[in-house]
C-alpha positions in Angstrom: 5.0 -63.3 -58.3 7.0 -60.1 -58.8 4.0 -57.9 -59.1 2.2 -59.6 -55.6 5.8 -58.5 -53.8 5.4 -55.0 -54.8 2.3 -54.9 -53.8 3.1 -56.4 -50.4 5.9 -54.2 -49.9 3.6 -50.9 -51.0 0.9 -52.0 -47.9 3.4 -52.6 -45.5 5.1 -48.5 -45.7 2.0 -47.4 -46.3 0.8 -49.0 -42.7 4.4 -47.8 -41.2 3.9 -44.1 -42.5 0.5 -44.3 -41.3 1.6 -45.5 -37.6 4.6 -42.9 -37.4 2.3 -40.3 -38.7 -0.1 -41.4 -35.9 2.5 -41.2 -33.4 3.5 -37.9 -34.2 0.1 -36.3 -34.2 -0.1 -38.0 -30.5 3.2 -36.8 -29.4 2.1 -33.1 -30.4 -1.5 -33.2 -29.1 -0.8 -35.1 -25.1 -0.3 -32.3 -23.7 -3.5 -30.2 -24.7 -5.5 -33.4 -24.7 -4.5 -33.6 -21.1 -5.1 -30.5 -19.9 -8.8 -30.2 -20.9 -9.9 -33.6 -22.2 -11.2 -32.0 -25.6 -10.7 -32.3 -29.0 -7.8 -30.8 -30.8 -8.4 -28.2 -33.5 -5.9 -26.8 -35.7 -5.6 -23.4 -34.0 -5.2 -25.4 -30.6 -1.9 -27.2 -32.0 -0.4 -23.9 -33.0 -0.5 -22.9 -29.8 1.2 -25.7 -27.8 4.9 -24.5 -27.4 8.2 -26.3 -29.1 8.9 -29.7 -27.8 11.5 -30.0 -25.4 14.0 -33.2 -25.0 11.3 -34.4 -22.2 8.1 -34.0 -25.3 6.6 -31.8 -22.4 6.3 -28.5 -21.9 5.1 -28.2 -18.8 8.3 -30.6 -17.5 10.3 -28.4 -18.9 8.1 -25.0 -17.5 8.7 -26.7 -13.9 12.3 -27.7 -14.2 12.9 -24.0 -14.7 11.3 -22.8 -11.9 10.4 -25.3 -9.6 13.7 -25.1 -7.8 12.9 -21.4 -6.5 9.6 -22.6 -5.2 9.8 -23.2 -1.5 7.1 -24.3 1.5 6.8 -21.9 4.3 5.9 -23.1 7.5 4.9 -21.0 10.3 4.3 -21.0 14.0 1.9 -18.4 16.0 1.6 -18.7 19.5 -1.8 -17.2 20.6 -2.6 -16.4 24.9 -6.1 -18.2 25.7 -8.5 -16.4 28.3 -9.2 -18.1 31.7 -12.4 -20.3 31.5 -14.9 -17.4 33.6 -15.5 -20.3 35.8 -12.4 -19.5 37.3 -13.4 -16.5 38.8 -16.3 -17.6 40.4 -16.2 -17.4 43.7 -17.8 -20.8 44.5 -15.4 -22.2 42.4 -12.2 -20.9 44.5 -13.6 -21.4 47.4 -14.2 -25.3 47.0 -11.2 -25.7 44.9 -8.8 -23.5 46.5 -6.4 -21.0 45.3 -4.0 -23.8 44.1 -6.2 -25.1 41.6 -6.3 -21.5 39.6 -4.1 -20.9 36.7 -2.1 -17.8 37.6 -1.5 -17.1 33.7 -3.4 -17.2 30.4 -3.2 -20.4 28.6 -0.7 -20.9 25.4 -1.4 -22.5 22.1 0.5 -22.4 19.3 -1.0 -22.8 16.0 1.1 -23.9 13.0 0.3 -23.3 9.4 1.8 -23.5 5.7 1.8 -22.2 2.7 4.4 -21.5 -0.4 6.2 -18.9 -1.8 9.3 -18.6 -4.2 12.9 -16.5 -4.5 13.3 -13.9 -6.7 16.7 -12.4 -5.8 19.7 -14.3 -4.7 19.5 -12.2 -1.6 16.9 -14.1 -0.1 13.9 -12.3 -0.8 10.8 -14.4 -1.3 7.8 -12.9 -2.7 4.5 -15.3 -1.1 0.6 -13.7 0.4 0.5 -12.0 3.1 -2.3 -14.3 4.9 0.4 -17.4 4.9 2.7 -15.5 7.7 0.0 -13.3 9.0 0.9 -12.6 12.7 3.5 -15.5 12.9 6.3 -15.4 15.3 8.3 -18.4 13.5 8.9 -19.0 10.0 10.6 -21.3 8.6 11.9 -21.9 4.6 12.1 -25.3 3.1 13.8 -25.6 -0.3 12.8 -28.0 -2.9 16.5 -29.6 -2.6 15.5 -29.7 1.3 17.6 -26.8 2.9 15.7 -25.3 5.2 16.2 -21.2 6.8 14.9 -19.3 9.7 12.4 -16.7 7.3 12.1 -13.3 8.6 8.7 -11.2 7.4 9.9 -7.9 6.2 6.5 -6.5 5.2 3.3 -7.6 4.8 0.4 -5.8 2.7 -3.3 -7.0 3.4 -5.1 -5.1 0.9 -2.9 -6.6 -1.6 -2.6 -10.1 0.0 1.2 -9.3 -0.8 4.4 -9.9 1.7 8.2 -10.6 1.5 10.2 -13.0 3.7 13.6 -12.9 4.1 16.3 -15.4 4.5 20.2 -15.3 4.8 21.5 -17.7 2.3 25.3 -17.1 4.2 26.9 -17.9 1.1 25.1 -20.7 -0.2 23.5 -20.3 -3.8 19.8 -20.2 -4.2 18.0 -20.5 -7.0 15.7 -17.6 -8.5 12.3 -18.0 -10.5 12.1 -16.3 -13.9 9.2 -13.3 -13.9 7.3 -12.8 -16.5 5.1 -10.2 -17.9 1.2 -10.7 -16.7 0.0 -7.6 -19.2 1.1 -9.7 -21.7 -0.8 -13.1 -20.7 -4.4 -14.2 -22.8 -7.4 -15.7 -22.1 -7.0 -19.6 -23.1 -2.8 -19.3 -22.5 -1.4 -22.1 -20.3 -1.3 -21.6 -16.6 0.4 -23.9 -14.3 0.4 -23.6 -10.6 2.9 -24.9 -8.3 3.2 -25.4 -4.4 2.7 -27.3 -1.6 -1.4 -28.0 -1.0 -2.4 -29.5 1.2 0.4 -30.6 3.1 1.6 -32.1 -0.3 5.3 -30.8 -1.2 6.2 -30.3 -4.5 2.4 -30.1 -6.5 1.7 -29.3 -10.2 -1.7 -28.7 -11.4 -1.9 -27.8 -15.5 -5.5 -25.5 -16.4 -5.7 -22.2 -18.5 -5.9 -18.7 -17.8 -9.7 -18.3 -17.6 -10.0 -14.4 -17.3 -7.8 -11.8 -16.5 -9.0 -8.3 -14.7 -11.3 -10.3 -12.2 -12.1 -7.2 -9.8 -11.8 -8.4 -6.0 -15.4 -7.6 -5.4 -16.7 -9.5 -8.6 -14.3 -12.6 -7.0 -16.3 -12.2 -3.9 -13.3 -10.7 -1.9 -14.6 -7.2 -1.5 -11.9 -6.7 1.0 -9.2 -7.3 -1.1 -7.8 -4.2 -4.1 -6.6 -6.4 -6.5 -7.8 -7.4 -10.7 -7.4 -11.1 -9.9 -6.0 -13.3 -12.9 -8.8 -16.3 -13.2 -7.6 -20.1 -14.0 -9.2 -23.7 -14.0 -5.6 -25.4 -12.3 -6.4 -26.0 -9.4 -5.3 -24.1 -6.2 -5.8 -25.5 -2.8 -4.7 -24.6 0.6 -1.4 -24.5 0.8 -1.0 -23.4 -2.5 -0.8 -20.0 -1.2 2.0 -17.6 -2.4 3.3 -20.1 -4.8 3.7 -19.2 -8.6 1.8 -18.9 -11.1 3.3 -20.1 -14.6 3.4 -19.8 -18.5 4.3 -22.3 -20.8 8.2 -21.2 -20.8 8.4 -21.3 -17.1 8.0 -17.5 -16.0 6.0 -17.0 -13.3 2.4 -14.5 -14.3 0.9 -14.3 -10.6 0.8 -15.2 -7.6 -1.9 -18.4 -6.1 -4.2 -17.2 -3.4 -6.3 -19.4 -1.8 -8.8 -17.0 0.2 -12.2 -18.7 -1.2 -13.2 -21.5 0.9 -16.2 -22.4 -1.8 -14.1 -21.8 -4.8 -14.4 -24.9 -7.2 -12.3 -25.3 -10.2 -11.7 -21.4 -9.9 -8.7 -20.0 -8.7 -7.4 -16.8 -8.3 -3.7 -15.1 -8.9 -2.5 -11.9 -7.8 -0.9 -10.7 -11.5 3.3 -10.3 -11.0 3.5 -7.1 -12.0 1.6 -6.0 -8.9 4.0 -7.9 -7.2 6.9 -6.2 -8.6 5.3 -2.8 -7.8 5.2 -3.6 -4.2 8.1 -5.6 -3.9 10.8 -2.9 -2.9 8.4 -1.3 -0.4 7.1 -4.7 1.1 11.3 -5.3 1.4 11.8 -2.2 3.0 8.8 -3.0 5.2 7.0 0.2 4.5 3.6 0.7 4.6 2.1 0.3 0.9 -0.1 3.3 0.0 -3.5 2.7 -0.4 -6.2 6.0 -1.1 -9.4 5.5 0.8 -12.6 7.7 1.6 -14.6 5.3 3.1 -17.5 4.4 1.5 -19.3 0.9 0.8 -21.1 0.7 -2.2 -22.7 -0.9 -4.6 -23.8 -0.4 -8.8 -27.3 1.1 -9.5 -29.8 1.2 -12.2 -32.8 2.5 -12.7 -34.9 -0.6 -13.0 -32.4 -1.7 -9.7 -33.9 2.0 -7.9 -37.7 1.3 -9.2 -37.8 -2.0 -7.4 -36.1 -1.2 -3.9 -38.5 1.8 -4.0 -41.9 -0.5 -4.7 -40.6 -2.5 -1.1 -42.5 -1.1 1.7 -39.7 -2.1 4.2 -36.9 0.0 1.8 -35.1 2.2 4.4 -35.4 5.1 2.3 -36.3 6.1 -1.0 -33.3 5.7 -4.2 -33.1 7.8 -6.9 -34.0 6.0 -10.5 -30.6 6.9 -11.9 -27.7 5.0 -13.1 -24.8 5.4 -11.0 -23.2 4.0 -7.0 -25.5 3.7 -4.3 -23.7 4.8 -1.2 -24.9 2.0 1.1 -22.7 2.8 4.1 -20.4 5.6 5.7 -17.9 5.1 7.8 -17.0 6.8 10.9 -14.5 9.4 11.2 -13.6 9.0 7.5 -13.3 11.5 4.4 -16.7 10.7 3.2 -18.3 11.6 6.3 -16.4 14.8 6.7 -17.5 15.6 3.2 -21.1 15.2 3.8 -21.8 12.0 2.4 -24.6 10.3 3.3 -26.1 6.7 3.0 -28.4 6.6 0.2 -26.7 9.1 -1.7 -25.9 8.1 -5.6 -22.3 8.9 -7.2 -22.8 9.9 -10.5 -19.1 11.3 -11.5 -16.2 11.8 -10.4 -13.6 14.8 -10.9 -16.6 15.7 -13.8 -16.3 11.9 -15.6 -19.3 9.7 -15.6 -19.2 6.6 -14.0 -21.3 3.6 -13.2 -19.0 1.2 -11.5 -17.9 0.8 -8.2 -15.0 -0.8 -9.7 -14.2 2.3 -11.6 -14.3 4.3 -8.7 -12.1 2.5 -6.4 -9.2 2.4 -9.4 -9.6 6.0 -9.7 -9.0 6.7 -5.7 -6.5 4.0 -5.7 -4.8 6.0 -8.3 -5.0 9.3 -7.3 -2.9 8.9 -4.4 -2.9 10.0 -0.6 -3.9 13.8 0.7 -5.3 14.0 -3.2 -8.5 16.3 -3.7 -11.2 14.2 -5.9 -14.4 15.9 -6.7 -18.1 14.1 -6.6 -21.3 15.0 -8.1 -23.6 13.3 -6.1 -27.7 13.1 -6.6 -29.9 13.0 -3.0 -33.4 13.0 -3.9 -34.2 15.1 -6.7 -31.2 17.3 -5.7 -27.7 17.2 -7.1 -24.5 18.7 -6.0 -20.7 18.6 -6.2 -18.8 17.6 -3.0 -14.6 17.3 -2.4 -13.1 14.4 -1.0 -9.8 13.8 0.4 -8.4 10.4 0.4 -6.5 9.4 3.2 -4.8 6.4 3.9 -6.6 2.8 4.9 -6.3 2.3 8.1 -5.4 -1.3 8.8 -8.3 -4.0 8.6 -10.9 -1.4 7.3 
């Protein structure tokens, strides 16, 4: 009898250990389990950050920094022409002179998007396509205060603007920035904002590239190395943060592909942060341009386009950037660039990417001399460029 209730006793801790072991392992693997629906390997579970007293880290990620998240509404009031039929004669002289509108018709459009405060100021870092051209904004807090928003510069280019707000003495809440140099493929990335219509949003995926050039993203008219995740970023989105696992905000959500599925796109902070004093001072950011569009040639590329019998003109079978268009009244074309032409360095480097060559413009700053070689048939030559600054929408 004694030796059946140690063996009873034995089965039923082993059973308990078993279930509190099982609970544990749960406890530590929700989160990742949730965010991917995969298995959990042992590299995986060192990964997920520290419990917090709500077992979640993302919980505790938002509590930090959801506060200085805020919607941004906006109103834009646009002057429609007179329907043509108004100014037919017929028309005014059945109708009469009383039945034509005397001034252009008004609509006002609203839209929204997010952003979030990173000084106690009032300054609001958000894209620059969420208050393009508006003439209201208006700031909602999460806690639902709401402020007249003023738009103290806007950047294009970068997507990037800052709105202002007077707090007049009341306390605002900042979000944490973080570092995006120091962000990894397969880290954490949470996204918060307002899509949709839908206040207050959080959507969990991972950081699925980083350095995603703006033409490769299918955004050619945008300068900016896009930070890639799987959360999911939907209009309205726009301008909010981009978060790690402890909270700090990484980038900045832009929604500017329609088509995108399961990919968004952040603009990394510390591009922000580069821009933020100018954009605050409402300055124009600086942005080197000669006036070229391009794109990447190889040989095998050349061979083909030459076989067409429709090709334009004839490409040389070299590696390098096909020169595909000049613009008007631009460096290029003072230089003596030409369509069909193929860039093969660049201040004596080699180079074979348009993406190379735009950083190195974008780098070299306004009124800057830049040297190309360039090949036009079987001939090549050297030719000085210098940049100017983009015009607006060019």
């Amino acid at each position: 009898m004694r030796q059946l209730s140690t063996h009873l006793i034995a089965l039923l801790l082993g059973v308990l250990l078993c279930f509190n072991g099982f609970q544990a392992l749960s406890s530590v693997a929700s989160p990742l389990a949730q965010a991917n629906n995969s298995s959990v390997t042992p590299a995986d579970l060192a990964r997920i950050p520290p419990s917090t007293s709500s077992d979640s880290f993302v919980a505790a990620a938002v509590a930090t920094t959801g506060p200085a998240v805020v919607r941004i509404d906006t109103e834009t009031v646009v002057s429609r022409r007179l329907d043509p039929m108004f100014d037919d004669p017929l028309f005014r002289q059945f109708f009469g002179e009383q039945m034509i509108p005397q001034t252009p018709q008004q609509q006002r459009i609203t839209g929204q998007g997010s952003g979030f405060i990173v000084d106690r100021s009032g300054i609001i870092l958000t894209n620059a396509h969420v208050v393009d051209n508006a003439d209201k904004v208006t700031v909602t807090l999460k806690d639902g205060r709401t402020f007249d928003g003023i738009v103290r510069g806007s950047d294009d280019v970068t997507d990037l603007a800052v709105v202002k707000i007077d707090p007049q003495g009341e306390q605002l809440p900042i979000a944490p920035l973080g570092d995006s140099t120091q962000i990894q493929v397969g880290d954490w990335a949470i996204a918060v904002g307002n899509p949709v219509g839908l206040d207050n949003t959080v959507t969990l995926g991972i950081i699925s590239t980083i350095g995603r050039s703006a033409a490769k993203a299918g955004i050619p008219d945008k300068r900016i190395d896009f930070i890639q995740t799987d959360a999911a970023i939907n209009p309205g989105n726009s301008g909010g943060p981009l978060l790690n696992a402890k909270g700090e905000v990484i980038g900045i959500n832009t929604a500017i592909r329609a088509d995108a599925n399961g990919i968004g796109f952040a603009i990394p902070i510390n591009k922000a942060k580069s821009l933020q004093d100018t954009l605050a001072a409402g300055q124009e950011v600086p942005h080197p341009y000669i006036g070229v569009q391009m794109v990447n040639l190889t040989p095998q590329v050349a061979k083909e386009s030459n076989r067409n019998p429709n090709s334009p003109f004839l490409i040389p079978e070299v590696e390098g950037i096909l020169v595909v268009q000049v613009l008007p009244s631009t460096p290029a074309e003072r230089a003596g660039i030409r369509r069909g032409d193929v860039i093969l360095k660049i201040n004596n480097q080699r180079i074979k990417d348009g993406a190379q060559l735009q950083s190195f413009v974008e780098n070299a700053g306004i009124n800057q001399d830049i040297r190309l070689t360039v090949q036009r048939g079987d001939r090549v030559f050297d030719v000085t460029v210098k940049t100017t600054q983009m015009a607006r929408n060019s």
